[in-house]
C-alpha positions, -999 to +999 in steps of 0.1 A: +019-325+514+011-313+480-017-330+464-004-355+436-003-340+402-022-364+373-001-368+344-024-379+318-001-400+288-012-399+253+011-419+224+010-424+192+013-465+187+027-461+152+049-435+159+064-452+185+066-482+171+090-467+140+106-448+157+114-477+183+126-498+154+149-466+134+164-464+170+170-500+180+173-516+143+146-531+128+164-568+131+168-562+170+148-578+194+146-572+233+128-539+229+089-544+211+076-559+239+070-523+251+051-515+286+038-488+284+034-473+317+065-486+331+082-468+303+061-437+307+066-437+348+102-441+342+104-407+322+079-387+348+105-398+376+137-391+357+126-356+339+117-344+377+103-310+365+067-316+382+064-318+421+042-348+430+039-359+392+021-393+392+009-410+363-028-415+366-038-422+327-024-442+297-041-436+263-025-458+234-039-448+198-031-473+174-046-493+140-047-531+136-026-538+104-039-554+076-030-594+070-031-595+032+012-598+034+021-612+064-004-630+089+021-637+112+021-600+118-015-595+125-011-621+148+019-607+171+002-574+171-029-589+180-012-606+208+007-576+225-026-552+224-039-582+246-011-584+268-012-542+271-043-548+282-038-582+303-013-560+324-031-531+326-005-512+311-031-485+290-059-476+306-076-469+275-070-483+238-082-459+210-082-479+174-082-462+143-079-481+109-053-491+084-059-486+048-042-504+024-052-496-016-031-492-050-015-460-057+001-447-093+032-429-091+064-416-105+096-437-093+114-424-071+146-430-048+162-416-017+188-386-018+221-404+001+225-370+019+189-355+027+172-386+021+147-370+003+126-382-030+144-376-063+125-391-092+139-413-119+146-411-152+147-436-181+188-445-185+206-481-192+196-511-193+158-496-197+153-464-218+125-447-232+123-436-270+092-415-287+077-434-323+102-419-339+132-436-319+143-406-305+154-406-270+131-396-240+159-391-212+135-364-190+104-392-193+089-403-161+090-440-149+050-444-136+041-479-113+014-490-098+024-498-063+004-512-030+002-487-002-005-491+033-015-467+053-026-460+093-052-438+101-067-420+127-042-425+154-030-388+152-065-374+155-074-399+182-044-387+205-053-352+197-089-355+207-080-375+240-058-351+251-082-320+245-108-339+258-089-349+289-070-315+295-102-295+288-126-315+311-101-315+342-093-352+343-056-346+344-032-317+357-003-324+334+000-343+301+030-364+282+023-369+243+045-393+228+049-384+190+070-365+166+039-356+140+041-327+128+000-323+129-005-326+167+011-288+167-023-267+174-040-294+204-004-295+219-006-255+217-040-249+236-031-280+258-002-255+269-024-233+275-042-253+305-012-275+319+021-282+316+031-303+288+059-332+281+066-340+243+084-372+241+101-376+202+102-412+198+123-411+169+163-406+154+146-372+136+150-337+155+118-329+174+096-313+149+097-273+145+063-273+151+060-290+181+084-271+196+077-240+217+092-224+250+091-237+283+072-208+300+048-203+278+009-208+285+006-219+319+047-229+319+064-259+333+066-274+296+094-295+287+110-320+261+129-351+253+139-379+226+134-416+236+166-436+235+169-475+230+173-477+267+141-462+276+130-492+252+153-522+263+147-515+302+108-512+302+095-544+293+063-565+301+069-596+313+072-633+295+049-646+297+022-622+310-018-628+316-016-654+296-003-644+264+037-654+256+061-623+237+058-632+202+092-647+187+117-622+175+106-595+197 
């Protein structure tokens, strides 16, 4: 019998979370109150590319969100960390911090078709004139808007999974992300053991986390989460003692 292989599982809570909530509408409930390892066992066993896979490690990087808008949401984050936890669903809980400040800026919108920033310009019912009264059309609208920010959570699953992979706690590894910045730690992790990378979101898989199956040591592969993968691996209600917020 071949010895079991240790699939360590690092994810990106925010990451996830978003792209949970692009995938399954943000009004949708049935599918935030996530476990974890259920979710991340069910993709080892369906993706069947590692011989005597088992999950042996569930890292979860996240940032408690700031209550100055909405309590209520401090609180129902507060309470599924605990239930994570309750239910030994991670096996480690990595907290960064969330930021929130005041940022100037031009206005901007979304292009309908790229959905990229295009900035706006004075026009009717508000335009700009110079002291003279002569039209401005090309002036930029600046506001002062509040900004809210997560931090450290990218880092954190970058340094758990290099310091994991490196020091020979795990023979495989499953990242669950689609930032961009985790491209060079997934790159030497590839270099040591084979490596899953799970998009959680509607976007393509990021160019830069993309690379060829046999590279490194080979046995790489990837995926995109689906709102079934959500919907079908849920903790239960209640569970150690903490009840599934309302609206989840």
């Amino acid at each position: 019998m071949l010895p079991a292989m240790r699939v360590g599982v690092y994810i990106d809570g925010y990451n996830l979370y978003y792209g949970g909530r692009r995938l399954c509408g943000k009004g949708t409930t049935g599918w935030r109150w996530l476990d974890l390892r259920t979710l991340t066992d069910s993709i080892i066993v369906r993706k069947g590319r590692w011989a005597s896979a088992a999950l042996s490690r569930v890292v979860y990087c996240t940032a408690r969100i700031g209550g100055s808008s909405d309590p209520g949401a401090v609180r129902d984050q507060a309470t599924y960390i605990d239930a994570l936890q309750a239910a030994g669903s991670v096996d480690h809980l990595e907290e960064g911090y969330y930021l929130e400040k005041t940022a100037i800026g031009p206005l901007a919108v979304a292009d309908p078709n790229t959905g990229r920033p295009v900035l706006c310009h004075p026009g009717w019912p508000l335009v700009i004139q110079d002291p003279p009264g002569q039209p401005r059309p090309n002036a930029l609208v600046l506001a002062k808007t509040l900004r809210r920010e997560e931090k450290g959570s990218d880092v954190n699953v970058a340094s758990h999974l290099l310091i994991d992979v490196i020091g020979g706690r795990v023979d495989a590894a499953i990242v669950i992300s689609n930032d961009s910045d985790l491209s060079l730690p997934l790159r030497h992790a590839r270099t040591l053991v084979p490596v899953g990378l799970v998009n959680p979101s509607q976007r393509p898989t990021a160019g830069a986390l993309r690379g060829l199956a046999a590279e490194g040591v080979g046995g790489h592969w990837w995926r995109k989460l689906t709102s079934s993968d959500l919907m079908a691996n849920q903790l239960a209600d209640p569970i150690g003692g903490f009840d599934k917020p309302t609206g989840w």
